[in-house]
N, C-alpha and C positions, 0 to 999 in steps of 0.2 A: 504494500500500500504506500502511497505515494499523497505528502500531503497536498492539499491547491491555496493557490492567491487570489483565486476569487470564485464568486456563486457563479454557477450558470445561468445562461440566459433562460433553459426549461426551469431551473429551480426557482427562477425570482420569478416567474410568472405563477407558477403553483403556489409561490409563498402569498404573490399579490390576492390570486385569487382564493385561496384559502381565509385570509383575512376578511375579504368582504364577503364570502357565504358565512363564516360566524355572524357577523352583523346581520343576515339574509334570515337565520334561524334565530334572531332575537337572544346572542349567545355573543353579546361583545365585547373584545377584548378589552377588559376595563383596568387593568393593571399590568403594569409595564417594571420589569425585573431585570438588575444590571447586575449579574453573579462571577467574581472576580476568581481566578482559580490559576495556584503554581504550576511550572510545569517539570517535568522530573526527565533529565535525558533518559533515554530508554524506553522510557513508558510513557511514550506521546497521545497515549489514547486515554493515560488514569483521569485527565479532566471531563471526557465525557462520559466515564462510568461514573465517577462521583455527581455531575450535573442529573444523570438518569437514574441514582437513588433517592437522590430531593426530588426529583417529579414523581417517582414512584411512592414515598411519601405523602405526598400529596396528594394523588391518585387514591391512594387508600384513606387519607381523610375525609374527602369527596364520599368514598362511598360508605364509610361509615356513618355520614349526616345525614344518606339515604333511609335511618331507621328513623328519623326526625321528620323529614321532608322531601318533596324530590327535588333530585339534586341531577344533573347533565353531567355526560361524562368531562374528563379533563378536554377542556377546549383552548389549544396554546399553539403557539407558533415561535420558535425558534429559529436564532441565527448565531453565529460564531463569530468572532473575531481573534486579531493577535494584534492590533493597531499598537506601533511604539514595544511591544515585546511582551503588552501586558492581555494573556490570553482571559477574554469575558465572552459569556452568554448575556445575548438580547432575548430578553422572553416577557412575551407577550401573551396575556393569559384572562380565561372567564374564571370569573370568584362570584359567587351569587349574592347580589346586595345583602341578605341576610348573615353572611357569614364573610364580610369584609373584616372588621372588627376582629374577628379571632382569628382570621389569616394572618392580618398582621402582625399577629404575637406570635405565632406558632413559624413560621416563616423563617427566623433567626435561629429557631431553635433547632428546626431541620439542617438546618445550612452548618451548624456547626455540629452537630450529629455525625454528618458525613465529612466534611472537609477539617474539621478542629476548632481553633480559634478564628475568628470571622476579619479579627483584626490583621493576623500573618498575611491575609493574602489581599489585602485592600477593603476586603467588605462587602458587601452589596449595597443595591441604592433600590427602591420601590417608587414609583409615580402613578399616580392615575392619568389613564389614558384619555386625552380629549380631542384629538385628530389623530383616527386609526391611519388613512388614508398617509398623513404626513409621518407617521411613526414607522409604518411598513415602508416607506420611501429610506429613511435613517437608515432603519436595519438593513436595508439591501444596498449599502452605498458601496458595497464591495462585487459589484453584480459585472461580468465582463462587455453588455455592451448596454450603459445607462443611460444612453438619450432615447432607446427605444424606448425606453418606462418611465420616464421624466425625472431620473434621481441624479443627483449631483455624485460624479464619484468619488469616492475616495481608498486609499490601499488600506488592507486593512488585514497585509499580515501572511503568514504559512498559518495552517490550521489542520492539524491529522483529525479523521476522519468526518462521517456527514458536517455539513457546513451551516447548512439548512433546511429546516424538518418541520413541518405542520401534522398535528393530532390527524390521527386516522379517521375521524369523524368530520372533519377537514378536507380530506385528500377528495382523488377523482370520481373513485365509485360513489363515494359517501354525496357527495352534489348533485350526481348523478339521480341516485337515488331518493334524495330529499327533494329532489324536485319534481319527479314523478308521483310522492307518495303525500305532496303537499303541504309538505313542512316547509319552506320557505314562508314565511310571512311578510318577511318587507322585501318590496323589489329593486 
């Protein structure tokens, strides 16, 4: 495997459109996650196992709230960077207005579960999302041809393995399918 320096041009269109079918099923991406992680020669892939047991955490809090209320699967969209040497996940994520409040506190606690101290590696930063459309523009600034998708470029770095990854409720069958089955609600 072979790290890359930038997303493709299939991926950044899958990421765009991924993002606005969340907003489509009323599932939008209303928190914005900036997850800073070392890197260890040798073992160029341990930041994205470690990024994949905090979503997997999270995954299982989600469905744990399902005995509460219903609750939509994990709805996120992911990107990578190494911008300046400092390897980060852009992640962009549905949190159900009822359980904003306690994301936020549980969130840190995840982060350092898996990675240690939150402070060794810079930290994370949390925003709420108020322009998906401009936020998805950000995260794909590392995209190889960005005048086709209106995004300003920028380099953003070697990155071992996927670069950019939308939930599988996301992806193409899933759109496909919601739109036949008339879940889309806003057009």
């Amino acid at each position: 495997m072979k790290p890359s320096t930038t997303i493709r041009s299939r991926q950044t269109r899958e990421i765009l459109r991924a993002g606005r079918h969340a907003w489509k099923i009323e599932r939008d991406l209303n928190n914005y996650v900036v997850i800073n992680f070392t890197t260890i020669e040798g073992d160029e892939l341990r930041p994205q196992r470690l990024f994949r047991e905090i979503r997997r955490k999270l995954q299982s809090w989600l469905y744990y709230k399902r005995r509460i209320q219903f609750v939509d699967p994990l709805t996120d969209v992911r990107v990578w960077e190494n911008a300046g040497g400092l390897l980060h996940v852009n992640w962009a994520l549905h949190v159900p207005f009822w359980l904003q409040d306690e994301f936020l506190q549980k969130l840190p606690i995840w982060i350092e579960a898996v990675i240690g101290s939150v402070a060794s590696v810079g930290g994370y930063a949390v925003q709420e999302v108020y322009n998906l459309n401009g936020l998805l523009r950000y995260m794909l600034k590392g995209t190889q041809k960005p005048e086709a998708f209106g995004i300003r470029p920028s380099k953003q770095g070697e990155v071992w393995g996927r670069r950019a990854a939308a939930s599988t409720c996301l992806g193409k069958v899933a759109r496909e399918k919601d739109k036949i089955s008339g879940i889309m609600v806003r057009g």
